[in-house]
FIKOL-499913 format. One line per field, with one value per atom (N, C-alpha, C): x, y, z; atom name; chain; residue number from 1. Coordinates in steps of 0.02 Angstrom, whole numbers, padded with zeros to 5 digits. Layout:
<rs>
east	(X ...)
north	(Y ...)
up	(Z ...)
a	(CA ...)
c	(A ...)
k	(NUM ...)
</rs>
This chain:
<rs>
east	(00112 00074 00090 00034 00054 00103 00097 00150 00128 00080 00008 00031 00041 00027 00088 00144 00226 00227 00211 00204 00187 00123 00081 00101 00134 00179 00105 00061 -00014 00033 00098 00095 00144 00176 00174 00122 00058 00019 -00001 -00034 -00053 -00102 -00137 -00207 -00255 -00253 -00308 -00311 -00240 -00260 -00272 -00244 -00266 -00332 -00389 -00467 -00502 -00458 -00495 -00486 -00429 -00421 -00471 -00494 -00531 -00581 -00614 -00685 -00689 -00643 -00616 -00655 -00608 -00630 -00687 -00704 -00777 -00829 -00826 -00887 -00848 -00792 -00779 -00818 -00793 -00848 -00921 -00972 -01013 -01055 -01025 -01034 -01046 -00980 -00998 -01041 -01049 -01101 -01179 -01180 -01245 -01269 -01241 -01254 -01255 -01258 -01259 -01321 -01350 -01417 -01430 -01469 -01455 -01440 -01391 -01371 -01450 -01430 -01481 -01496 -01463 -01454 -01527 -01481 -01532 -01592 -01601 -01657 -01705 -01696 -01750 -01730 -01711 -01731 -01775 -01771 -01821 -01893 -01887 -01938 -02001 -01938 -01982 -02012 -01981 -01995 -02070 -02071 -02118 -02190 -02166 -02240 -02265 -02202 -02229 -02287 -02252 -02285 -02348 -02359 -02414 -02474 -02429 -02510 -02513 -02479 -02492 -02511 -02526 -02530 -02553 -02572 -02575 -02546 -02490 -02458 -02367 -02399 -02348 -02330 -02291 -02276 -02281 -02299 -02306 -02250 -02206 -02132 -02132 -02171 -02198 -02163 -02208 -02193 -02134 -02108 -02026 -01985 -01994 -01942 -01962 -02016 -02031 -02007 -01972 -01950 -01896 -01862 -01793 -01762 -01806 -01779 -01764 -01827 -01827 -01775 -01751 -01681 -01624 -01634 -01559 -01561 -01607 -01604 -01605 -01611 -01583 -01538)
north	(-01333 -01292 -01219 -01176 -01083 -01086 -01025 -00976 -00950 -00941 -00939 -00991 -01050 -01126 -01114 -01086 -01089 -01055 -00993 -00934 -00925 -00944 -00945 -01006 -01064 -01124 -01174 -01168 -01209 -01288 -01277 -01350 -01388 -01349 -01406 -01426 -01404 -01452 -01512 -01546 -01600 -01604 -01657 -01660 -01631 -01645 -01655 -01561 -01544 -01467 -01426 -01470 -01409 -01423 -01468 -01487 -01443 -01437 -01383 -01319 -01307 -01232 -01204 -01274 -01245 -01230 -01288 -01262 -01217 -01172 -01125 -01060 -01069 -01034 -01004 -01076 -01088 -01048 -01070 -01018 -00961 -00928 -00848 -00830 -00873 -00820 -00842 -00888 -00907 -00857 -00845 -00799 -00740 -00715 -00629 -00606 -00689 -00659 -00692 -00719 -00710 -00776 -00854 -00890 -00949 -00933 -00989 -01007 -01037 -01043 -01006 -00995 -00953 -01027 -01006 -01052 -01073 -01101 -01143 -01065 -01022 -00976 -00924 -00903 -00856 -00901 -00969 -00981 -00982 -00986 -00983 -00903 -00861 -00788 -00771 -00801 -00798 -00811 -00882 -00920 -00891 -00846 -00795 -00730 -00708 -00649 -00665 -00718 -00732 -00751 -00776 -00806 -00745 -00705 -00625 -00609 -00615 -00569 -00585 -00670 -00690 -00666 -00664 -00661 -00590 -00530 -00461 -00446 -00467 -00430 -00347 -00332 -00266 -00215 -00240 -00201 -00192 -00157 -00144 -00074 -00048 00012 00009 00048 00046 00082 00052 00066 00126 00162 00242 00285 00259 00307 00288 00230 00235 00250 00253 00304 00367 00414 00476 00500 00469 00466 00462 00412 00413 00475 00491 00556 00615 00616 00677 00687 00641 00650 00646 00623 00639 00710 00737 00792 00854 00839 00888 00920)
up	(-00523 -00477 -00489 -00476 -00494 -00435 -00442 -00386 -00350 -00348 -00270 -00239 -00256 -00220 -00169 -00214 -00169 -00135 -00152 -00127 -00048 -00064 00001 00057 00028 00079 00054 00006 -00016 -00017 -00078 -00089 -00034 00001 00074 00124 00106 00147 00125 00176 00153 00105 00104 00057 00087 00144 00200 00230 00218 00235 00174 00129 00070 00052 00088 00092 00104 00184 00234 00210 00174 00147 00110 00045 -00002 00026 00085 00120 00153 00192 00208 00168 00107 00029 00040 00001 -00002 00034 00091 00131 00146 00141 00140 00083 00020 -00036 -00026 -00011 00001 00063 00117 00152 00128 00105 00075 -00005 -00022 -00065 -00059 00006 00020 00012 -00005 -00024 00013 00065 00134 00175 00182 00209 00261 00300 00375 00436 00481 00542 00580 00634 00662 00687 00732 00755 00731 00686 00637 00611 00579 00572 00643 00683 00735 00767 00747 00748 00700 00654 00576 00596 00610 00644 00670 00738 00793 00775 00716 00695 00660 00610 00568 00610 00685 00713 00760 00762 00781 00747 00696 00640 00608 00601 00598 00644 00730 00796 00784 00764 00763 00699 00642 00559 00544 00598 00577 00611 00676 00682 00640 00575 00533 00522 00474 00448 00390 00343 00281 00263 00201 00161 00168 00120 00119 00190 00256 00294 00313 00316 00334 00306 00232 00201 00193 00206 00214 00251 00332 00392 00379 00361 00353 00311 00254 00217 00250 00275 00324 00390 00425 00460 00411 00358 00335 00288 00290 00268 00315 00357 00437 00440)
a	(N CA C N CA C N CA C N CA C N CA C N CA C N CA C N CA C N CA C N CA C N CA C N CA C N CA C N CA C N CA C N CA C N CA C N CA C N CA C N CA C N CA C N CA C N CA C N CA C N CA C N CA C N CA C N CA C N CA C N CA C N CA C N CA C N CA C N CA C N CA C N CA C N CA C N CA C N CA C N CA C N CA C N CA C N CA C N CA C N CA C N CA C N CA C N CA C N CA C N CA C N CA C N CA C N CA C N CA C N CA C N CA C N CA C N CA C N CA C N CA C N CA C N CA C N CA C N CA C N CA C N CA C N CA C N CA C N CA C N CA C N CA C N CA C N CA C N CA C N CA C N CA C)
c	(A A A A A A A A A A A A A A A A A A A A A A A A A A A A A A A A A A A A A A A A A A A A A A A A A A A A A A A A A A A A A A A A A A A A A A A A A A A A A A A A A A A A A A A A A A A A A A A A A A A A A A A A A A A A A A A A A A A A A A A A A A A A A A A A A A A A A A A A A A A A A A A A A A A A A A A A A A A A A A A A A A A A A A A A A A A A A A A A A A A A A A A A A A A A A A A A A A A A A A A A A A A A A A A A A A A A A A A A A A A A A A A A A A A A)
k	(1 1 1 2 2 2 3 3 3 4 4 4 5 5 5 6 6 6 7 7 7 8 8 8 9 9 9 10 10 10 11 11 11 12 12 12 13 13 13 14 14 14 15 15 15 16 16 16 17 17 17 18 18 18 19 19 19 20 20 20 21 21 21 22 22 22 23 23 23 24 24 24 25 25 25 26 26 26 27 27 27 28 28 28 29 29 29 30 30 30 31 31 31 32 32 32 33 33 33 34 34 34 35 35 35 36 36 36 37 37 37 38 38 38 39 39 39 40 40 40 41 41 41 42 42 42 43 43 43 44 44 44 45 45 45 46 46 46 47 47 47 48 48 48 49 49 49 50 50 50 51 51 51 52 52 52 53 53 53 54 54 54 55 55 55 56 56 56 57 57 57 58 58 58 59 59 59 60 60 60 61 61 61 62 62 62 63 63 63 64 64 64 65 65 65 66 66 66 67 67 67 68 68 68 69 69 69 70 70 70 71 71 71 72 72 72 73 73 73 74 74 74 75 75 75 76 76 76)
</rs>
């Protein structure tokens, strides 16, 4: 075993915790790089946004004027 394993107290756990550790891992990097599906949570924020967006279609903004806007306060 490295010296991470000792180090950290890894190879006194069990099997069963050094499982949970890796899944642990796992979705920390999975999380921060974006690679996790969205929760039940956020998919039905998604959901709501999208059937918004369907009954309104033309109340949008076009890219253009929101970053013309945005430029313009940060150049204040």
């Amino acid at each position: 075993m490295g010296q991470a394993l000792h180090a950290l107290g890894i190879d006194s756990m069990s099997v069963e915790e050094r499982i949970d550790l890796v899944k642990d891992i796992w979705d920390s990097v999975a999380i921060e790089a974006g690679l996790l599906p969205p929760d039940a949570a956020e998919k039905a924020e998604l959901d709501r946004r999208l059937a918004e967006d369907d009954a309104t279609p033309d109340d949008t903004v076009a890219w253009e004027t929101i970053k013309a806007e945005a430029q313009t306060r940060w150049q204040r």
